[in-house]
C-alpha positions in Angstrom: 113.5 124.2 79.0 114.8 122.4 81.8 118.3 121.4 82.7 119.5 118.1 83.5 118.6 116.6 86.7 121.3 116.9 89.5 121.7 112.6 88.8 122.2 112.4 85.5 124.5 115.5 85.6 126.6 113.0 88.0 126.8 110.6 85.7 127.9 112.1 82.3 130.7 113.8 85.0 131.8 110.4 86.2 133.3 109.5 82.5 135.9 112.6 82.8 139.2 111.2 83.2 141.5 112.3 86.7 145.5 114.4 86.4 147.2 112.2 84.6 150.6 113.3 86.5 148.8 114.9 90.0 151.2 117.1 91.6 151.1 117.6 95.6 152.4 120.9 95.5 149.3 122.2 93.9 147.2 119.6 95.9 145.7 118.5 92.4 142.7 116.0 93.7 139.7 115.2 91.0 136.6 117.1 92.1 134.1 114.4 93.2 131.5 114.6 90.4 128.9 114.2 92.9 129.7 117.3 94.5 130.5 119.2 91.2 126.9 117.7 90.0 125.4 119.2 93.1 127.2 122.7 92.6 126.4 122.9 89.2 122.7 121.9 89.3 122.3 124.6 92.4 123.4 127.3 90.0 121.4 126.6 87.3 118.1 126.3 89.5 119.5 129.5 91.1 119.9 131.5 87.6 123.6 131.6 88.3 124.7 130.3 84.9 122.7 132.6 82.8 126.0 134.7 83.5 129.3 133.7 82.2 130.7 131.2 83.9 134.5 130.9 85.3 136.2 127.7 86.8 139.0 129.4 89.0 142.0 126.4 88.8 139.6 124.0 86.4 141.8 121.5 87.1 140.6 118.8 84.9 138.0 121.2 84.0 135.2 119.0 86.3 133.2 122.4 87.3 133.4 124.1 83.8 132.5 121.4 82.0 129.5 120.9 84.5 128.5 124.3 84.2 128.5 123.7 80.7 126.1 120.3 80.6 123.9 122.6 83.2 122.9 124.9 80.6 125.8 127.4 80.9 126.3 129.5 77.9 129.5 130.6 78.3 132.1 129.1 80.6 136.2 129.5 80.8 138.7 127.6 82.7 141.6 128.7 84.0 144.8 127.1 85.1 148.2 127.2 85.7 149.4 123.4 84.7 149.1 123.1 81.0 148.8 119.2 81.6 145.6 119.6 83.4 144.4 121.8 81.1 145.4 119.0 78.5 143.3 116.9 80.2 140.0 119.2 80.7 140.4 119.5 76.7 140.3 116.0 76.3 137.2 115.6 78.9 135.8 118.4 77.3 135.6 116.6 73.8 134.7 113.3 75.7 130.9 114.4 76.7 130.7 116.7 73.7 130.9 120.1 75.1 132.7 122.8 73.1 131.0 125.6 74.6 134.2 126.1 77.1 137.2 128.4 76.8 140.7 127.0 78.3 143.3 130.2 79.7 146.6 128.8 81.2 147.2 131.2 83.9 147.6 132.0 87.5 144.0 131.4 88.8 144.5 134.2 91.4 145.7 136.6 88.9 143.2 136.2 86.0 143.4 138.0 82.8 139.7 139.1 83.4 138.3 142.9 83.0 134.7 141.7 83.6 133.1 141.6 87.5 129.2 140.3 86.4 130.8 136.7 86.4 129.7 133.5 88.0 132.6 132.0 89.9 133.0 128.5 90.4 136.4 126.7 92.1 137.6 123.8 94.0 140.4 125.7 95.6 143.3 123.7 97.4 142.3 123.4 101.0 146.0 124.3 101.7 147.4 121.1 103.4 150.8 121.4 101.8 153.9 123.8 103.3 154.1 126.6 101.0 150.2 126.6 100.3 148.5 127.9 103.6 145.6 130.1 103.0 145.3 129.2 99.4 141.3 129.0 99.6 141.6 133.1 100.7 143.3 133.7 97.5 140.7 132.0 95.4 137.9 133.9 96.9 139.9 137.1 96.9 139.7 136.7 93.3 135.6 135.6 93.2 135.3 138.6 95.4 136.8 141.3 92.8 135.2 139.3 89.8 132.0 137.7 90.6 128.4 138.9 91.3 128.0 134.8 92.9 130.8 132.4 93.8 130.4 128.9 94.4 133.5 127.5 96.8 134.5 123.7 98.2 136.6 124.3 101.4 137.9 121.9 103.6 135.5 121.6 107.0 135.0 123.7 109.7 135.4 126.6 107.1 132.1 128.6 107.5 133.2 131.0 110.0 136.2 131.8 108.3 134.0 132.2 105.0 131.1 134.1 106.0 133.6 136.5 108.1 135.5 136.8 104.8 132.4 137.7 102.8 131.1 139.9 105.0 134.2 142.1 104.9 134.1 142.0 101.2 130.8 143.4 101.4 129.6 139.9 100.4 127.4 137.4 102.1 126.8 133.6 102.2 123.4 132.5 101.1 123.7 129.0 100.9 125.7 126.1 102.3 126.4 122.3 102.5 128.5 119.6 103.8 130.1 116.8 101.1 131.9 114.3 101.3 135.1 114.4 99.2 136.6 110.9 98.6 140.7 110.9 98.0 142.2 108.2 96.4 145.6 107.3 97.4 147.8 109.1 94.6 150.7 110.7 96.8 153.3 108.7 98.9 152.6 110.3 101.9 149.1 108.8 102.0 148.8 106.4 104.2 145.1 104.3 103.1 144.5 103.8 100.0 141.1 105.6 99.8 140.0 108.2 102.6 136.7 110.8 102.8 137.3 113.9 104.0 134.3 116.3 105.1 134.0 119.5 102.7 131.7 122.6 102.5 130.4 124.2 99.7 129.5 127.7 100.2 127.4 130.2 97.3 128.6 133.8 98.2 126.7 137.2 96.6 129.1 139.6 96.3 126.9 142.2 94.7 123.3 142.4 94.9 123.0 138.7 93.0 120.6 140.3 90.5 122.5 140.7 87.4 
């Protein structure tokens, strides 16, 4: 039976409900559901959620909880604020999905002894002092745990991401630009709404088979 179209998908991800407290320091920005709807709909044509799923830093749980209304089986978020993970509860119940498992933890460092997973994440870009190279750390983790990881970096990422892949023994089938609206929520933003220009990259790390 067929999964939700890629539109509709966007829509029932639209009613989820942003950090109620953001915090800089963990660069905590709502996943556009547009590009989660696009993630999410790309792994389900691509077989990718017929594996467990795993939202690395769930945030408000936007890529779980897709994964989830995409026919997932199975899908866990991970997180290390207990007030997003409030939250992704709360969106959770809101579009009826109760096929999700919440873990608060280090995203990074996940309590995990399985590596046939499906890895999905919105990693912090690392913009904030303290947080450089953050995305690495995410898909260090998708590397040791996934057989397919689905990644939003900030632009001009691909060559640092295939290069990555490649020396994990990984490599990057697919990829795509998005655009990744920010609403003013921290005081050193300047505009009240900017887009910034993302990539979203699907990575095999195995041979994407099982």
């Amino acid at each position: 039976m067929a999964g939700p179209s890629r539109r509709s998908l966007a829509r029932d991800l639209e009613s989820l409900a942003d950090f109620s407290e953001p915090s800089a320091a963990l660069e905590q920005y709502l996943t556009p559901p547009d590009i989660a709807a696009h993630v999410c709909h790309r792994a389900a044509l691509s077989g990718d959620l017929e594996r467990p799923v795993v939202d690395l830093g769930t945030g408000t749980g936007m890529l779980a909880i897709g994964a989830a209304l995409a026919g997932a089986d199975r899908a866990l978020g991970i997180d290390v604020d207990p007030d997003a993970l409030a939250v992704a509860r709360e969106n959770a119940a809101r579009v009826d999905s109760s096929s999700i498992d919440w873990i608060l933890g280090d995203a990074t460092r996940p309590p995990l002894a399985r590596s046939d997973l499906t890895v999905l994440s919105n990693p912090p870009f690392g913009a904030q002092r303290g947080n450089r190279h953050a995305d690495r750390r995410f898909l260090e983790t998708a590397s040791s745990i996934a057989t397919v990881s689905y990644t939003i970096h900030n632009e001009d990422s691909q060559e640092f991401v295939e290069s990555f892949a490649a020396d994990e023994g990984g490599e990057v089938t697919h990829a795509f630009r998005a655009e990744f609206p920010i609403e003013r929520r921290f005081e050193f933003h300047d505009a009240e709404r900017e887009t910034l220009a993302a990539e979203v990259f699907r990575i095999e790390w195995r041979d994407g088979s099982t």
